[in-house]
Structures are given as structure tokens and as C-alpha cells.
GUKEVO-116416 format. One record per residue (C-alpha): x, y, z. Coordinates in steps of 0.5 Angstrom, whole numbers, plus 500, padded with zeros to 3 digits. Layout:
XYZ;...
***
This chain:
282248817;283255812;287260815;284268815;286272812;290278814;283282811;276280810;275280802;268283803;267283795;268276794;265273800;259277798;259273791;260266794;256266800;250267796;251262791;253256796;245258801;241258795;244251794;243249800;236252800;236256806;231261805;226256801;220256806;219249808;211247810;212241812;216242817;212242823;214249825;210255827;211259821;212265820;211271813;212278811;212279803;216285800;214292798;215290790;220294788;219297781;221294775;224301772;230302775;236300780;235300787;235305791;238308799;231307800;230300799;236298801;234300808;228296807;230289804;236290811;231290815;226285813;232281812;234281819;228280821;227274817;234271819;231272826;226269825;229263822;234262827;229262833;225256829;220259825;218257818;220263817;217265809;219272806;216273798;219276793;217280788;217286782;212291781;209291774;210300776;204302769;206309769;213309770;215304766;211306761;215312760;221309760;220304753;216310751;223314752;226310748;222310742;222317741;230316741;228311737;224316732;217313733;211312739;207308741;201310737;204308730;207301733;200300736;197296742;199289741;206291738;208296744;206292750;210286747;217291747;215293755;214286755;221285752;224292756;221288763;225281762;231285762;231289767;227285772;233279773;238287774;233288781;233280783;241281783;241286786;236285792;242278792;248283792;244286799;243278802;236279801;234271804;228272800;225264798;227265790;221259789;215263790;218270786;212274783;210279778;204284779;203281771;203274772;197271770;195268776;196275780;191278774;187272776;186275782;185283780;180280775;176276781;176282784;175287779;168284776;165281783;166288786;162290780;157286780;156288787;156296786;162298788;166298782;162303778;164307771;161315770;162322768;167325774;172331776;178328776;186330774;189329769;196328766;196332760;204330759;203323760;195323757;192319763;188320770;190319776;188318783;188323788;195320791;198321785;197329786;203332789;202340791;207345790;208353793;208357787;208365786;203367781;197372780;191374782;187377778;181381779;176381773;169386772;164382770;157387768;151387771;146386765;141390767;147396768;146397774;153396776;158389776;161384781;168384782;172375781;179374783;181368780;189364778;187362773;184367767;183362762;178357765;174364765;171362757;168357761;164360767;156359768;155363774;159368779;158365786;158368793;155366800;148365802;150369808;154375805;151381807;154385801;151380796;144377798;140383794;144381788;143373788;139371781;141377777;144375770;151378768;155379762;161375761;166379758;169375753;163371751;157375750;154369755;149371760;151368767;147368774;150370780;148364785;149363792;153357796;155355801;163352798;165361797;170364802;166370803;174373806;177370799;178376794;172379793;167374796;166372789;167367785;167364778;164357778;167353772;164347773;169343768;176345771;174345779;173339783;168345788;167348782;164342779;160340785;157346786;154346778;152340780;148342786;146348783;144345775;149349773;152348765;158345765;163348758;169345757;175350754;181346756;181340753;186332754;191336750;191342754;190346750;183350748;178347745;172350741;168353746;174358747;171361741;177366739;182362743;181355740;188351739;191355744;196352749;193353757;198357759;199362752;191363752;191366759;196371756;192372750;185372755;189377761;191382755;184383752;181383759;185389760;184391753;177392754;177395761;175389765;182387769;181392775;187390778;192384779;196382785;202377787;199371791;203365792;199358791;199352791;199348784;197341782;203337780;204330777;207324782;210321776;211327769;211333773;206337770;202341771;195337772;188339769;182338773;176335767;171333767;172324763;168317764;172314768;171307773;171310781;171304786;167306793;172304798;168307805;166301808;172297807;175305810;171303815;173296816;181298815;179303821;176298826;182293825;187298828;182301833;182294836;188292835;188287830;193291826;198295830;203301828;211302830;210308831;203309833;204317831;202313825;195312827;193319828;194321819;191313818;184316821;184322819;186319811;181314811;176317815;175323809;176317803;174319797;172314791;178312787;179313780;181306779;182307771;189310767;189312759;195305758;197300755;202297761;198293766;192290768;187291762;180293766;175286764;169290761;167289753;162294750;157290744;158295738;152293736;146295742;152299747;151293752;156293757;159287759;163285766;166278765;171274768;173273761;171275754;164273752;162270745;158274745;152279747;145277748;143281742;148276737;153280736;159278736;162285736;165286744;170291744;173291751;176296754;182299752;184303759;188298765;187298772;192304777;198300779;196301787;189296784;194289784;199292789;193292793;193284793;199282794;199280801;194274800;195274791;202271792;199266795;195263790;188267791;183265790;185259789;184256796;192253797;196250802;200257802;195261803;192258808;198257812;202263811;196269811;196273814;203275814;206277820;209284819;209289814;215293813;215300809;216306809;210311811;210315805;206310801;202309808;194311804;198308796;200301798;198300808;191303806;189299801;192293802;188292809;182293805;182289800;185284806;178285810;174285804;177279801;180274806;176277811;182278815;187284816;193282811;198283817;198283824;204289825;206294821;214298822;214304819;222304817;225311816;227314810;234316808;236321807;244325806;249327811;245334812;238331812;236334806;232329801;237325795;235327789;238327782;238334781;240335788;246331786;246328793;244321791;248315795;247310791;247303795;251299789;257303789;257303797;258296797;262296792;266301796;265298804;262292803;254290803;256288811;258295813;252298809;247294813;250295819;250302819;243302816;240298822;244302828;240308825;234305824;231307831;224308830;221315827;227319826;230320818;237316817;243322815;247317812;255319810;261317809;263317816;258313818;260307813;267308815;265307822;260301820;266299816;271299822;267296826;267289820;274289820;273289828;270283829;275280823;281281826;279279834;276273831;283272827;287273833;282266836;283262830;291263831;291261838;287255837;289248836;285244832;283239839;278245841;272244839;266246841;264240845;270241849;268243856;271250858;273253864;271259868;275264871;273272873;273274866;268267863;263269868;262276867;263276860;257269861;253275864;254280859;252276853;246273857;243280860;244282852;242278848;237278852;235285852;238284843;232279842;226284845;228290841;228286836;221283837;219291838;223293831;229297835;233295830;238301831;237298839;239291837;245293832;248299838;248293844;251288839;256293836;258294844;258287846;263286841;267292841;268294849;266287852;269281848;274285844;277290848;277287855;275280855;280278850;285282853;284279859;283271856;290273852;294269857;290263857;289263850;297263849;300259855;293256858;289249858;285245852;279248857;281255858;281256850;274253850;271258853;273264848;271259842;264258845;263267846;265267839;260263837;255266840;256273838;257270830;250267831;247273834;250278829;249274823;242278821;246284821;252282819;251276814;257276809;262277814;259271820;258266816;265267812;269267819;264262821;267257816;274258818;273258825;268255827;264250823;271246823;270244830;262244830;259238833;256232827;249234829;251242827;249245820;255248818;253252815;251259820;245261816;242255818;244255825;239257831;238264834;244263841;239266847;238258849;244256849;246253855;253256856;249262858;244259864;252260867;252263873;258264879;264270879;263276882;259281878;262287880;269285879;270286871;267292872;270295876;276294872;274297866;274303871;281303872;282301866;279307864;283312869;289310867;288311861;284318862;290321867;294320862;291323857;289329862;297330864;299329857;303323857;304319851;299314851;305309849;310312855;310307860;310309867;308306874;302305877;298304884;292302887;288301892;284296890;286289892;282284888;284287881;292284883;289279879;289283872;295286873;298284867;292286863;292293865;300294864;298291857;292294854;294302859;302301857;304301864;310299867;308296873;302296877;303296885;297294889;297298896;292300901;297306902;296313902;296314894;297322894;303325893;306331889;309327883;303323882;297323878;290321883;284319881;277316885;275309883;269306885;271304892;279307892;284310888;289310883;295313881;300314876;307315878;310322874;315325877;318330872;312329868;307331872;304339874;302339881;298346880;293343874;292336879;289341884;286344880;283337877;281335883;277341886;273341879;271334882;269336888;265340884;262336880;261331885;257337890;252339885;250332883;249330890;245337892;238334889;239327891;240329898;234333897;230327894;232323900;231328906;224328903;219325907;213325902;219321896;221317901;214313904;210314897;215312892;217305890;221302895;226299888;226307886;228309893;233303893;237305887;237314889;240312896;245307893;247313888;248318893;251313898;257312892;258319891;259321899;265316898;268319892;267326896;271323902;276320898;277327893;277331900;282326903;286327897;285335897;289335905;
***
């Protein structure tokens, strides 16, 4: 039998134990088995880097939830995988090309996505090593990528039927474009940020010289690209105006003033310049009012020929030139500052330029619809519900999804063009050839957003659209854990290809983790210098302390401030456990095992109560994802019930008593190991096999991953003891503790102790060890006394003996502040009892429970009052 360290070794257990379960298979899902399965699949983290704070929360909580699971009895499966990540990695391989001196363009197509191809099996292994070090049980065998070919199956089947049923269409459309990364994007990707800038009224003449109409505008180059001035139907100011033609001031052009309904008569002047190539509103009203639409900026965002004068200019430089000239020529009537917001790429930084491109849209309103209705009636749930109220509102304004990205890096769009007749040609796979005969088809060269495959993940793991045995026996998964920052990226999307596609909702639950931010709530980033990163915290504490503190932090809708204090309370608590189940190791001889029958005392049965009732209230939290609930009861059930009183308590026994006095400690360990596993699991299962996997029964796993979930173990249908006597130990316990430490004595000085409660004679010896007394004395004798500290108990007192030590004046003053205390918290509940109403219209329990308070606080006031003479 291996003897415990001194301290655990966190670094080499972390390495060890994950090698020996994936030997054992203890996370391989096992459909065969007869048991009730149950699925969740990984938010797939990005292929572009290590993990961060964020994914470790997340792959914690999945992780406890899937050992959970396992251990009460499931066929618990969680899948694992990567996100191909389109944008992001391809800005990393084409960083290093630039390093390098080269770029894609002069690598070419086939070149360039074998070298994102290369970057990604180096990388890819760095992630699944990572998620290890983290104890992720993910089953290893059932790995996917976004790109596998089975995966790009799927987005196929989807892409091309999708297609052919109209909901998938190719066409002009306003979109936002990239100019940094020479891509579209979906509205999702757009970020919005505040800035201070101008705006600047401009003079537009009348043509027939009878006056001019005043624009404000933020953006004076889009000008060169104006059809009309617009102002609302209904502005007063205006309405005599409408269908007169204007000069424009730069071009010579003559442009209409026109009414519509999009113009905020409040906005500037109540005019405004419609450009229908660089406005989404802009856009619509041209369409609308059969407007011309002229493109001055153009996908390198800089002016094109159409600015005349201006043509090869960068955006930002010809808004300088066109500001000056406007002034120049005596059409800038004033400029003003105007904070506003600007459109930002998620994933470059730039600032995005609305245009006009040939792009593929997907409708998605109907399937918004279905996605809708499944959390309405309850088919998916939220953790928390708050949730649901942006859900609504996002997918009940969906907008058709630009589904198409200028890339070389992801799933190519399956649509060829003949070079011969222009026939466009949707297909699973390549055509021969088209119907004219020309074998001439050019596919395609755009892909297909990131969001499109990661839409699929829940049923595309699993084999779709291929009818497996895993897609019928583990879809839909069980829960959906993620953060709700991607809840229209990934939550949204995923219901509603899970709808259109399987006709069923993806997940039955989703649990919106919380997001991590540092000890001062602010949100980590690089350029803050902020960042916490995951990897050298478990270098640094260990993985178990990470977790742990990630977990007791997770309560539902708040964000996680973790510290370093935080991580040194999560460590303390690690060591805890160690050094309490060393101590039981070493007073165990080889004879106890877990077959032998233990004997109860007091201390057995109530520390069977404390197990039952928590365990109890461990194993709803976590069927309702209190995470932080389920990790705080655990941590107190170690921490105050089994080390810092029951062991105190068992001391004697464990080192003079019975085979059958010992027994009872090895078996309350156990359990605790078994209920912290999901927690904690480096650290149980290293202490598990010096501990207890020696004395396990035959029929036992011996391995603790593999061990049942504690809350149906016999020992805890237990029942006998006198409840309230612990209890009422601890309480004495604590005011000698507190007396001591309110009079000033060392807590290491011995000192005498009374008190007047009879039935705790037996825990003398507990309370002289664990308070540092010198004796305790059981009397029913007036405690009071000028050399003595007092203090009231639940029914009694207590007194510590301090002649020479003690202040008689602050003790008066201590009790007189109790009697205070005590009068003003019985003030409202004799006014509550007095009540009639209360009293006959209340729940008899809630009653019950108001009058036993009341009654135990009018026995302490008398014992303060006795004690004041």
C-alpha cells in the first residue's frame, strides 16, 4: 500500500492520470451497454491558438457535468472537436507569409490552403493537449474537424438542397465588407464602437436658383456618389420642394429631392443624401424610389473612377481633399462635433465599408420561426431565462444571411458556372459537364462563413446524413453548454439547422456559462495586459485548484472576477483534502477496508446526516447547473463537517479504537472522494489510489473515474444519533473560540473552561484540543463571575476562566450589546406572531418556524439578562 506524500504533486499527477484513463477507456461512450445515454458536444475551440480563461471555464463545466453523468450511470458521450475558424486562420498563415516575403496570391489557391493545411496539423494536437492538461473526459475516438470530409458532406447536402428549395439564393445585395481582409461578412461579425468625429452640413443649389437644401453628413466622400437629397413625406419645411432638381456641388450632376418615409425629419437638418451604394438604408430607399446607384469607394477602399477627381484616393484621405474643396467653393456651411457609432470588423479591426457585391444570402425566417417556437414551448430550455427575452427579439428581426466569404480557407461553395452558356450549376459534386457540352465549369471560388458547418455540429458528428447508429442513439444531445456571447453566432443557428434538418431541437437545455473576466471585473485583453492565462495557472496551482475555483464561481448570470487570491483559496482548499485524508491513511492499518462493518457513535451519525442532506441538495444543483451551489456545499462539507469536526472528533478512535470505529472514517471519505471527483479529479483519484482502491471490494472499479456517483450508497440510508448534538457542539466550539479571541488571548494559551451543557461531556476532549483548553468543566452552576468571559449558547452558557486576563468593563459592555441585538431581532418577530391576520392566513410550517425562532431568542435574552444581574 503506497504511503502519501507529505504534499500532493499536482504536476506529475496531472500528467499520469490522464494517460492511465485513456488506457482504461474511461471516457469512450459505450452504445452497447445497455444504459440510458446521455450527449453534450464541445463548443469547438479555434484551431488559431492556445486556450484561453474563457474555454477553460467551459471545458470545466462540461467536464463536471459529463463525470456526473457518467458516474450516475449514463452512457454519458461528449464529443470533441476543432473549429476550422476561416478568418482567423487564415490571417495567421497569411501573417507568416508576409514575414516570409510573400502572399497568397503569388503561392496560388491549391499552394496556399496545403500550407493552412500544414499550419493546421501542427497546431491542431497543441489544442487536444491542452483540453488533456484541463482533464477534459472527452471521448477521444469520436474527434472531429469542421473540414472533415464527412463534415463537408454534410454542408454540402445542406448547401445544395437548401438551394434547390429557394432558400439559398445568389444576387446583388448591400453587405459589409472587410477591406483589411478583402472579405464579406455577416451582420454578426460587425462590432460597434462610439467615436468622436464631424458632421458636416453641406449646400446643395437649387437648379432653378431659387435657393439650396442644407445635408448634414459623417461621411463626405460617400457624396461623389449621391442620387438625391431626401426628406420626409410629411416635413412641412420641405413638402413644396419634392421633385425639384439639385446640383450637386462636386459632380455637375443633377439629382432630385425625394420624399421617404427611412428620414428622421429631427436628424441635422431633416435632409438627407441618399447613396445608395454605401448605406444599407440608403440602399433600400434607391430601391424603392428606382434611384441610380454609383459606386465611388470601391474593395480596396479607395475611390474609384466614378470619383472623377478623386479616383485612387484612400476613403479616409479623399474625405479630407472633398471637405476642403466644399469649403473652397462655398458649399460647407458649418461642421460640427458628433459622437457616433462606426462599424468595426470582429476579426481585422477595420473600419468596414458598406457595398453593394454578388454575394449567396440564405433565408433563414422560417427556420427563425421554428427556433422561436422550440423555446416558447419548452422543447429548449435556457439557464438563465433572461436569455430568452434577446433570443426573441434577435430572431424575431432575422435578416437573411450573407453566407458567402472572399477565402481560400474553408468549405468551398459547391455551385460551378459553365464558361460556355453562363449556366449556373448547384451539385453535390462536380458536373462532367454542362447540358450545352462544355466541359468548361469554373466553380465557385468563395467558401462558406464559418458559422455554416458550425451550425451543424450537433447531428454532423455524428455521422449526418448518413443514418448511424450514433446519430440515432445520442441526438439530440442533452445540454448545450456556451458562453452567451456567441448566442445568434453558434445557439441560433444550430437550433435551426437542428429543426430544418433533423426535425428535432439539437439540445434539450441550454446553460449560458459566465464569462471571465479579472480581479476588478474588466474584460482580459492583450492590450490591456490583464490576461490570465490558464496554462501557467496550472502550472503555477495545479489544474484541480483552477477548476475548483472556476466552478464555485459559476453561479448562474454573473461574470467570474477571478485572482490570484481566488486560486490561492482553491489551492488551500486541495491541500485541505490532502493533508485530512493523509491523516486517515496513516491511522489505518491494512485490515480496514471497505467491507468491514463500521460502528456509529454521535459524531457517525450526524456526519451520515451531513452527507445524505448534502449530497442530497450536491446532486439538484447539478442537475439545474448551480454549479457554484454544488462546488460551495462540497467545499464546506469537507472544510467544516468532515475536517474541521468530525475528524477532530473521530481523533481518538482513529488512534486507539476498534477495526470497526476506524471503518466509518474510510467509508466518509469515500464518498466525499467520489462526490468531488467531477471537481477535483487529479487530486481524488491520486488520493484514491493510496487510499482507498487498496481496500476496495473485488467487484469495485479501482479506478475512482470509473466509480458510481455516492448518493445511493447504503451507508447514507443510516439513520440514529441525536441530531441537534453536533451542532450544538460546533456552537460551543465556536464561543470559546470567539471569547477568546474578543478578550485578546492567545489562541495557543490554555485557559479553563465551563459549561453548562451536560450532554457535550462526551466531546471534552475535542473541544480542549481543537479551542487549546486546559479543562473543561460540565456544571449546572451560575457561570457569572468578574474573572470570567460569558457567553449564551443555544440552550446554556459558556465561560472561559480569566482571572488576571479578563476586563470586566468590556465584558459588561459585550453583553449589553447582545441584549441589543437580541431586542431588535425579536422586535419584528413578536409583531409578526401578534398578528392575527399572519398568523391564521400563513403556512402553518412558515408559522412553526417564526415561533421557534422567537422562542430561542426569548431564551437567550433571559440568560443575557441573568448574566447582567
Amino acid at each position: 500500500m503506497r504511503e502519501m506524500d507529505k504534499a500532493f504533486d499536482f504536476r506529475t499527477a496531472q500528467t499520469r492520470w490522464y494517460a492511465v484513463w485513456e488506457e482504461a477507456r474511461a471516457f469512450e461512450a459505450a452504445p452497447e451497454s445497455g444504459k440510458e445515454p446521455w450527449s453534450i458536444v464541445i463548443p469547438p475551440p479555434n484551431i488559431t491558438g492556445n486556450l484561453h480563461m474563457g474555454h477553460a471555464l467551459v471545458n470545466t463545466l462540461h467536464d463536471v457535468l459529463t463525470r456526473f453523468k457518467r458516474a450516475q450511470g449514463f452512457d454519458a458521450l461528449w464529443v470533441p472537436g476543432t473549429d476550422h475558424a476561416g478568418i482567423a486562420t487564415q490571417m495567421m498563415v497569411e501573417r507568416q507569409l508576409k514575414a516570409e516575403g510573400t502572399d497568397r496570391h503569388q503561392l496560388g489557391r491549391e499552394a496556399f490552403e496545403q500550407r493552412i493545411w500544414d499550419w493546421k496539423e501542427k497546431n491542431q494536437g497543441a489544442i487536444e493537449h491542452q483540453l488533456k492538461r484541463l482533464g477534459s473526459s472527452v471521448d477521444w475516438t469520436r474527434n472531429r474537424f469542421t473540414l472533415d470530409p464527412a463534415l463537408n458532406k454534410a454542408v454540402r447536402k445542406v448547401f445544395v438542397e437548401s438551394y434547390k428549395a429557394g432558400r439559398i439564393y445568389r444576387g446583388p445585395r448591400m453587405i459589409q465588407w472587410d477591406p483589411a481582409l478583402q472579405t464579406a461578412l455577416s451582420d454578426l461579425e460587425v462590432k460597434y464602437e462610439e467615436r468622436r468625429g464631424k458632421l458636416w452640413h453641406l449646400r446643395y443649389p437649387l437648379a432653378d436658383g431659387s435657393g439650396d437644401i442644407v445635408v448634414a453628413t459623417t461621411r463626405p466622400e460617400t457624396m461623389l456618389g449621391d442620387t438625391a437629397v431626401a426628406v420626409h413625406p410629411d416635413d412641412e419645411r420641405y413638402r413644396h420642394l419634392i421633385g425639384k432638381l439639385m446640383d450637386h456641388p462636386l459632380t455637375g450632376r443633377q439629382i432630385p429631392l425625394v420624399a421617404d418615409t427611412f428620414v428622421d425629419p429631427a436628424f441635422g437638418t431633416g435632409c438627407v443624401k441618399v447613396t445608395p451604394a454605401h448605406d444599407p438604408n440608403d440602399f433600400s430607399a434607391g430601391q424603392r424610389l428606382k434611384l441610380p446607384s454609383i459606386a465611388v469607394i470601391g474593395f480596396d477602399a479607395k475611390m474609384t473612377e466614378a470619383a472623377g477627381a478623386y479616383a485612387g484616393l484612400d476613403r479616409f484621405e479623399a474625405r479630407k481633399r472633398i471637405v476642403a474643396d466644399l469649403e473652397e467653393q462655398g458649399f460647407l456651411v458649418k461642421v460640427e462635433d458628433y459622437t457616433h457609432k462606426i462599424s468595426l470588423s470582429d476579426r481585422s479591426g477595420a473600419v468596414l465599408e458598406p457595398l453593394v457585391s454578388e454575394q449567396w444570402f440564405m433565408d433563414v425566417k422560417e427556420a427563425a420561426a421554428g427556433a422561436l417556437a422550440a423555446v416558447r414551448d419548452g422543447r429548449i430550455q435556457f439557464t438563465p431565462e433572461h436569455h430568452v427575452a434577446v433570443w426573441e427579439h434577435w430572431l424575431t428581426n432575422i435578416q437573411d444571411w450573407c453566407i458567402s466569404r472572399q477565402l481560400v480557407w474553408g468549405h468551398r461553395i459547391p455551385a460551378w458556372t459553365c464558361g460556355a452558356c453562363g449556366t449556373l450549376h448547384v451539385e453535390l459534386e462536380a458536373p462532367a459537364a454542362c447540358a450545352c457540352g462544355s466541359k468548361n465549369l469554373i466553380q465557385d471560388p468563395d467558401t462558406l462563413d464559418t458559422w455554416f458547418s458550425s451550425a451543424l455540429w450537433p447531428f454532423s458528428v455524428f455521422g449526418w446524413p448518413d443514418e448511424t447508429p450514433d446519430l440515432k442513439r445520442y441526438y439530440p444531445t442533452s445540454v448545450l453548454i456556451t458562453g452567451y456571447d456567441i448566442l445568434f453566432f453558434w445557439v441560433a443557428r444550430m437550433a435551426m439547422a437542428g429543426l430544418t434538418w433533423m426535425g428535432e431541437v439539437p439540445f434539450r437545455k441550454v446553460y449560458f456559462n459566465s464569462l471571465v473576466r479579472d480581479a476588478s471585473g474588466q474584460k482580459m485583453s492583450k492590450t490591456k495586459g490583464n490576461v490570465i492565462d490558464p496554462l501557467e495557472v496550472m502550472e503555477e496551482y495545479g489544474t484541480d485548484a483552477l477548476r475548483f475555483a472556476l466552478s464555485i464561481m459559476a453561479a448562474p448570470g454573473t461574470d467570474i472576477a477571478m485572482s490570484p487570491a481566488r486560486l490561492e483559496a482553491s489551492r488551500n482548499f486541495c491541500n485541505k483534502l490532502w493533508n485530512a485524508s493523509r491523516f486517515v491513511q496513516m491511522n489505518l492499518d491494512d485490515s480496514i477496508t471497505l467491507a468491514t462493518e463500521p460502528e456509529f457513535g454521535e459524531a457517525e451519525f450526524w456526519m451520515v446526516g451531513r452527507l445524505r442532506d448534502e449530497l442530497t441538495a450536491i446532486t439538484e444543483s447539478l442537475e439545474a447547473f448551480r454549479f457554484h451551489d454544488a462546488a460551495e456545499r462540497l467545499y464546506h462539507l469537507v472544510y467544516d463537517d468532515f475536517c474541521a469536526t468530525y475528524i477532530e472528533l473521530a481523533k481518538v478512535q482513529l488512534q486507539n479504537g476498534t477495526a470497526a470505529q476506524k471503518a466509518a472514517i474510510l467509508r466518509f471519505l469515500d464518498i466525499l472522494l467520489r462526490a468531488l471527483h467531477p471537481f477535483v479529479p487529479f487530486l481524488t483519484e491520486e488520493i484514491h489510489e493510496a487510499v482507498i482502491a487498496p481496500r476496495l471490494p473485488t467487484a469495485e472499479p479501482t479506478l475512482l473515474t470509473l466509480r458510481s456517483w455516492p448518493m445511493d450508497e447504503p451507508l447514507l440510508r443510516t439513520q440514529g444519533g441525536k441530531p441537534a448534538l453536533i451542532p450544538r457542539f460546533q456552537e460551543v466550539l465556536s464561543a470559546f473560540l470567539r471569547l477568546k479571541a474578543e478578550q485578546g488571548v492567545d489562541p495557543a494559551k490554555r485557559v479553563a473552561a465551563f459549561c453548562s451543557l451536560a450532554e457535550l461531556e462526551p466531546f471534552a476532549e475535542a473541544l480542549k484540543s481543537i479551542a487549546r483548553l486546559e479543562s473543561v468543566t460540565f456544571t449546572q452552576a451560575d457561570l457569572a463571575s468578574p474573572t470570567r468571559a460569558v457567553a449564551v449558547v443555544a440552550g446554556g452558557t459558556v465561560a472561559l476562566e480569566l482571572a488576571g486576563l479578563k476586563d470586566p468593563a468590556a465584558e459588561k459592555a459585550k453583553l449589553e450589546k447582545e441584549l441589543a441585538k437580541l431586542e431588535k431581532e425579536l422586535e419584528p418577530l413578536r409583531g409578526r406572531l401578534a398578528d392575527d391576520s399572519f398568523v391564521t392566513k400563513a403556512p402553518e410550517a412558515a408559522v412553526a418556524k417564526l415561533r421557534a425562532q422567537a422562542e430561542e431568542k426569548e431564551r437567550r435574552l433571559a440568560q443575557v439578562k441573568a448574566l447582567l444581574g
